[in-house]
Backbone bond lengths (Angstrom), bond angles and torsions (degrees), N, CA, C in turn:
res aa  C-N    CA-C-N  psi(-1)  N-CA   C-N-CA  omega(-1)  CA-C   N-CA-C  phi
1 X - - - 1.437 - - 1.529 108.69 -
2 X 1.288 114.69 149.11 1.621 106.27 -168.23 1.611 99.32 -115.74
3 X 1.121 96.96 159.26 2.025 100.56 176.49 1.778 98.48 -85.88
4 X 1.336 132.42 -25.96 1.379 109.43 -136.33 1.622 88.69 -74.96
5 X 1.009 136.31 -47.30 1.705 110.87 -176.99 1.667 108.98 -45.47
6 X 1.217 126.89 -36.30 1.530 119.07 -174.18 2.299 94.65 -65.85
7 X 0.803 131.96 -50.83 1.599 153.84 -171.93 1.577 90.19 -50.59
8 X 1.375 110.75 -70.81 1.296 113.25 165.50 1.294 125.62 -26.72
9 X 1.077 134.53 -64.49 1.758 165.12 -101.80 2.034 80.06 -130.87
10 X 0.852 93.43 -65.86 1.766 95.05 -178.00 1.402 104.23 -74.37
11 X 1.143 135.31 -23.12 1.664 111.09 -171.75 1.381 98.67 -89.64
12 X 1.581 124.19 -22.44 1.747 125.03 154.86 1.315 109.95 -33.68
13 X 1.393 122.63 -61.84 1.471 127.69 -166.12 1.225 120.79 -87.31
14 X 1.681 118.55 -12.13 1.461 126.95 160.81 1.898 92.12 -68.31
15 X 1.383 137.43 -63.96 0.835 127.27 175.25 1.385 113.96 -30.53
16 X 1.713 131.83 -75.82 1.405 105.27 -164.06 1.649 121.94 -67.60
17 X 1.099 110.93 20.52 1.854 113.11 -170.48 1.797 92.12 -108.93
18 X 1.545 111.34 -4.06 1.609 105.78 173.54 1.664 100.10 -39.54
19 X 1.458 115.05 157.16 1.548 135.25 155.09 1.614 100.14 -61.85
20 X 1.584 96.38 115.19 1.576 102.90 159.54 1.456 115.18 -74.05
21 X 1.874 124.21 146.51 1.280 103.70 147.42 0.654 148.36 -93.63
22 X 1.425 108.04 178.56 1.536 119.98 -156.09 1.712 124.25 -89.56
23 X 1.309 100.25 166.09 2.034 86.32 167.36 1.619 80.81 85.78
24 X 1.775 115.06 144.89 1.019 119.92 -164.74 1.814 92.25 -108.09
25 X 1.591 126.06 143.25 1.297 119.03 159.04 1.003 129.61 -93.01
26 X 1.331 130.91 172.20 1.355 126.99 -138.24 1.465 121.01 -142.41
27 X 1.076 164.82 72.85 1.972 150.54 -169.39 1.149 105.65 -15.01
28 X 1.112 100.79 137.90 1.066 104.89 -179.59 1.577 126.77 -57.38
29 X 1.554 108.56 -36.96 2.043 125.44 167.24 1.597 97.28 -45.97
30 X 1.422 140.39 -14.61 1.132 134.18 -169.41 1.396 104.63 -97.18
31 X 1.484 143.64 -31.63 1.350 163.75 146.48 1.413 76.84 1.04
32 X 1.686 108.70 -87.73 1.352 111.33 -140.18 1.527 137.22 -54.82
33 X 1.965 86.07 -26.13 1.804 113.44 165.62 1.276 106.90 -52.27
34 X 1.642 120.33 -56.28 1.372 110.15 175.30 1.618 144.14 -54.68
35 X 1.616 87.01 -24.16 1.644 97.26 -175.79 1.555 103.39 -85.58
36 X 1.094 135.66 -14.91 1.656 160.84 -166.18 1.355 77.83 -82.90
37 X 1.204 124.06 -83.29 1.793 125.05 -177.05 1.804 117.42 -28.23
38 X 1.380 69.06 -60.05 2.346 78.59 174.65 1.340 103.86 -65.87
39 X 0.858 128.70 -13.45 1.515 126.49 -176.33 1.968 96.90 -90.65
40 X 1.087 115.43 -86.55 1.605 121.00 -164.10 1.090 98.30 -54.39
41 X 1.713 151.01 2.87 1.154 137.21 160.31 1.789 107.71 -98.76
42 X 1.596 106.29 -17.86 2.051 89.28 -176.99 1.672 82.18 -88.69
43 X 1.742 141.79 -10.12 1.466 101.85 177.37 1.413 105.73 -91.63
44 X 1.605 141.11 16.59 0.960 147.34 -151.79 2.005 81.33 -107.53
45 X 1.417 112.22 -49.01 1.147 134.66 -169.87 1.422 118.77 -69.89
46 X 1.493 127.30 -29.02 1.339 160.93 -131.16 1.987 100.53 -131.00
47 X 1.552 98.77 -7.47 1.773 93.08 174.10 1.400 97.37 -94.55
48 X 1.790 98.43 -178.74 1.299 103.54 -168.52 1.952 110.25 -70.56
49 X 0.738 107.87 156.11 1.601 157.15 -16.71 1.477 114.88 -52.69
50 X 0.916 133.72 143.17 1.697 141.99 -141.52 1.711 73.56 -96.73
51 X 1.374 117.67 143.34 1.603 134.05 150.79 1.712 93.42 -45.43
52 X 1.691 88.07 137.42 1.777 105.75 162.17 1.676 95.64 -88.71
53 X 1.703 74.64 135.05 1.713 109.03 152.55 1.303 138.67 -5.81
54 X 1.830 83.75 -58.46 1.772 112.30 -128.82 1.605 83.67 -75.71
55 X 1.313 127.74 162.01 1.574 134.88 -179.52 1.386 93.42 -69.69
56 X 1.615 105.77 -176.65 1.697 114.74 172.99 1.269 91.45 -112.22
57 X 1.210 114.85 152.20 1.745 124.12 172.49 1.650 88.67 -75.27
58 X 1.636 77.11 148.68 1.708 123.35 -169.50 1.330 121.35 -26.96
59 X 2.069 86.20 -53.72 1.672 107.56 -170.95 1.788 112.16 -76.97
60 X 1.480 99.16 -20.76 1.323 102.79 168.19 1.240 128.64 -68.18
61 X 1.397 98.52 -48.78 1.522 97.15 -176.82 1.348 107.22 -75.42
62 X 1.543 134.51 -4.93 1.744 128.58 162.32 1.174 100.60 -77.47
63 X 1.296 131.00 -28.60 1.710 118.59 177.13 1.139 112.01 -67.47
64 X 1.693 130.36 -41.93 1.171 120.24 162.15 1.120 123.70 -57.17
65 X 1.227 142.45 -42.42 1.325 141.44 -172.05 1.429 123.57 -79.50
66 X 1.521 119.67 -0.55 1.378 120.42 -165.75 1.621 98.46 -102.02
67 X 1.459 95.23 121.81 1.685 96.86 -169.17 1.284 128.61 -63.28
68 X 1.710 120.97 -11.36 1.453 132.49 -153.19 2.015 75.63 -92.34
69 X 1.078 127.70 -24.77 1.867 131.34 -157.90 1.634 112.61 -96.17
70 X 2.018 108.70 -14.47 1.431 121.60 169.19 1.642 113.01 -19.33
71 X 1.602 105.36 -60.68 1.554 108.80 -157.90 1.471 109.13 -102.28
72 X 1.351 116.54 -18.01 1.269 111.56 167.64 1.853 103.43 -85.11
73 X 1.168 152.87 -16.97 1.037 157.85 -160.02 2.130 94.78 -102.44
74 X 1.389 119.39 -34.49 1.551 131.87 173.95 1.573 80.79 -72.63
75 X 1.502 124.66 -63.36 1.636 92.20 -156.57 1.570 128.65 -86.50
76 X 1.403 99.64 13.35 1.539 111.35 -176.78 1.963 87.04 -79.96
77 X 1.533 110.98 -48.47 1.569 93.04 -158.53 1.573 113.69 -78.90
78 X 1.539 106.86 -13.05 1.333 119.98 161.47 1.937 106.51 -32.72
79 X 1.462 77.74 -82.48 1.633 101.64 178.95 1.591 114.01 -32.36
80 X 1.588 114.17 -41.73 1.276 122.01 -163.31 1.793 104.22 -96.55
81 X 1.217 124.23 -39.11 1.376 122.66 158.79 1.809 110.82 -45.16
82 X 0.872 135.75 -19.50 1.312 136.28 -151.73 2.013 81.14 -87.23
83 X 1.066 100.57 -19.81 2.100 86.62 -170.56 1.468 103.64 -100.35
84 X 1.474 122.47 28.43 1.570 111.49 -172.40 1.071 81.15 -130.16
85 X 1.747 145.96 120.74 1.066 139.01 -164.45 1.366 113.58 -75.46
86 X 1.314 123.93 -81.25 1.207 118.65 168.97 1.154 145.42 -52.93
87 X 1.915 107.35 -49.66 1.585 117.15 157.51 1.073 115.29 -63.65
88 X 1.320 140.04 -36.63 0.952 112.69 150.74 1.315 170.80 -95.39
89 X 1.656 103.53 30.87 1.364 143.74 -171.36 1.545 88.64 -79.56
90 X 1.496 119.12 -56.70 0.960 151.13 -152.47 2.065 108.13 -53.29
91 X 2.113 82.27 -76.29 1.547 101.57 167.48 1.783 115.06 -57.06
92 X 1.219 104.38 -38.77 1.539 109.07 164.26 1.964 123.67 -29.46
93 X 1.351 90.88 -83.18 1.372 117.09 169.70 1.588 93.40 -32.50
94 X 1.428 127.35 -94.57 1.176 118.63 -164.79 1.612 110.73 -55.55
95 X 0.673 167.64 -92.95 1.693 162.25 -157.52 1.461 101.41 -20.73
96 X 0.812 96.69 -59.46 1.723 101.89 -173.38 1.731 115.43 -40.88
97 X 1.317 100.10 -30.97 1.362 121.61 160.65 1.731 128.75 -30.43
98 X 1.713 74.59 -61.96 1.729 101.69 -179.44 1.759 113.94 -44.51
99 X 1.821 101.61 -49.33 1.392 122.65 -160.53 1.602 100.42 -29.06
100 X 1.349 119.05 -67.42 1.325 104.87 -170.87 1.507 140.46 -58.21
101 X 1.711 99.23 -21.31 1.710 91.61 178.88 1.691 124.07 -100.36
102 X 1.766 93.69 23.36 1.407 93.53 177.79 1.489 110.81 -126.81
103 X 1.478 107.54 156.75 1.721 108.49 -154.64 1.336 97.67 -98.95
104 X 1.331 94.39 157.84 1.479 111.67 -179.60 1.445 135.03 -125.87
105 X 1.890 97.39 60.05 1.313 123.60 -171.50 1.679 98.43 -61.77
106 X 1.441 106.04 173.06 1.539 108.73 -177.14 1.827 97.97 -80.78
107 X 1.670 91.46 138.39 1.563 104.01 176.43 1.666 124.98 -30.43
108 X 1.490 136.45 156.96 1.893 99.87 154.67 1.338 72.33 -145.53
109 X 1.830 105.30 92.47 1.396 119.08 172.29 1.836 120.02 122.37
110 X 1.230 127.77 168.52 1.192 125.26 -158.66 1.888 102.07 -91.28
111 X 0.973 116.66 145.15 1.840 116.60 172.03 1.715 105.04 -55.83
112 X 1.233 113.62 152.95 1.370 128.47 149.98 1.765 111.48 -28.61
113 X 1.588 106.88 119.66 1.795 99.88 159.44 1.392 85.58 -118.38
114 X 1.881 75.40 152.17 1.207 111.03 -154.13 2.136 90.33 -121.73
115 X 1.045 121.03 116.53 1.576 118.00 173.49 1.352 107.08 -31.37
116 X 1.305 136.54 143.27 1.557 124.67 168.19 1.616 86.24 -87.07
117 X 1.740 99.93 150.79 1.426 113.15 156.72 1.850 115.44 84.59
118 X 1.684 101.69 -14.12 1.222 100.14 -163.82 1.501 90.36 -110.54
119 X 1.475 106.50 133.26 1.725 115.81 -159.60 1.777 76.17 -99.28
120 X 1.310 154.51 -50.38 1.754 144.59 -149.81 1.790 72.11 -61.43
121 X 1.195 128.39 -89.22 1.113 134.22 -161.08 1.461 134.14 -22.52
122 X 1.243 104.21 -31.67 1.683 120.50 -170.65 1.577 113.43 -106.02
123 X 1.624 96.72 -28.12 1.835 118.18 156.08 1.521 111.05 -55.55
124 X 1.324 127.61 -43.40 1.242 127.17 -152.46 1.791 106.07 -90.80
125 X 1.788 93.82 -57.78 1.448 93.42 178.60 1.778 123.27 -72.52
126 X 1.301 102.37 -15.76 1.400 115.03 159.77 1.747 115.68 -62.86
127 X 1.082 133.90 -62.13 1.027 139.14 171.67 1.728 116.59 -23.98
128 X 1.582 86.64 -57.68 1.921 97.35 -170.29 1.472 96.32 -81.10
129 X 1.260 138.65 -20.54 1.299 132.10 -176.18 1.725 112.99 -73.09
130 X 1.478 91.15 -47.17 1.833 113.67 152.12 1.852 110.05 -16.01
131 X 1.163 91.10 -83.28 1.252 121.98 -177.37 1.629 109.29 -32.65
132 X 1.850 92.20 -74.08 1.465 90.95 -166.77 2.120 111.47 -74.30
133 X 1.156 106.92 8.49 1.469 110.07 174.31 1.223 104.60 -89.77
134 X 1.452 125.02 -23.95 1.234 115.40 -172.42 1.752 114.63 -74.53
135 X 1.690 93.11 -43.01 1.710 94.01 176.58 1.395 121.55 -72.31
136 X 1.929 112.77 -16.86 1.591 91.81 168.90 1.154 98.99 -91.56
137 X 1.439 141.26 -4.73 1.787 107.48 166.81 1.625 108.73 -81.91
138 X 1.807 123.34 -8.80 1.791 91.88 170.08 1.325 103.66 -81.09
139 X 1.654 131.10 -17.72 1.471 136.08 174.22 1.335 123.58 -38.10
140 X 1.429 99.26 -58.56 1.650 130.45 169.57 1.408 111.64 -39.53
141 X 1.554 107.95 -72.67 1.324 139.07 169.74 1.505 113.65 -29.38
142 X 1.244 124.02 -39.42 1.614 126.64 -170.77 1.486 96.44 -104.64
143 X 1.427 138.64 -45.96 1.281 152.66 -179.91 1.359 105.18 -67.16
């Protein structure tokens, strides 16, 4: 008697126990709610004091950009919006938004710090984080 139909039969059911992903998807008519969000938080971002210039160091801007760091890098500015009272009551409210359509694979590396208290700081790395959320939700969006 042979095993491979039993081998068979189980590597089916090792298949359905695969890791689903993560991060919730979305219609596409919902895209646009989100980008509306990225929007009323960079003009929230975009008053005076005008965003600095100056680039973000290197390692920063790979912390932002490394996709496994999306939701831990959303809940650092969560955390860090919480000290700008109003604006950031404001930027708050919307981010929080985000939480559900992004996954929450294991880290490979520490989240974005963010200065406590220092609004140039949380303007700047917010901005580029802006940015790169926007292209993985049209990423998402087509995928």
């Amino acid at each position: 008697m042979s095993n491979l139909p039993i081998m068979y039969l189980l590597l089916l059911l090792l298949g359905f126990q695969a890791p689903q992903a993560q991060g919730r998807p979305f219609p596409t008519y919902q895209l646009n709610q989100y980008l509306a969000k990225i929007d009323e938080i960079m003009q929230i971002l975009n008053k005076l004091p005008l965003p600095s210039q100056d680039p973000l160091d290197p390692n920063e801007t790979e912390t932002l950009r490394e996709n496994t760091l999306l939701r831990p890098n959303l809940d650092a500015f969560l955390k860090a919006a919480e000290n700008f009272h109003e604006d950031g009551l404001l930027i708050w409210k919307n981010l929080k938004e985000f939480l559900p359509l992004l996954p929450t694979p294991t880290p490979r590396g520490n989240p974005i710090h963010i200065e406590e208290d220092n609004w140039v700081d949380f303007q700047r790395k917010l901005t580029k984080y802006l940015e790169i959320l926007d292209n993985f939700l049209n990423f998402k969006e087509k995928h």
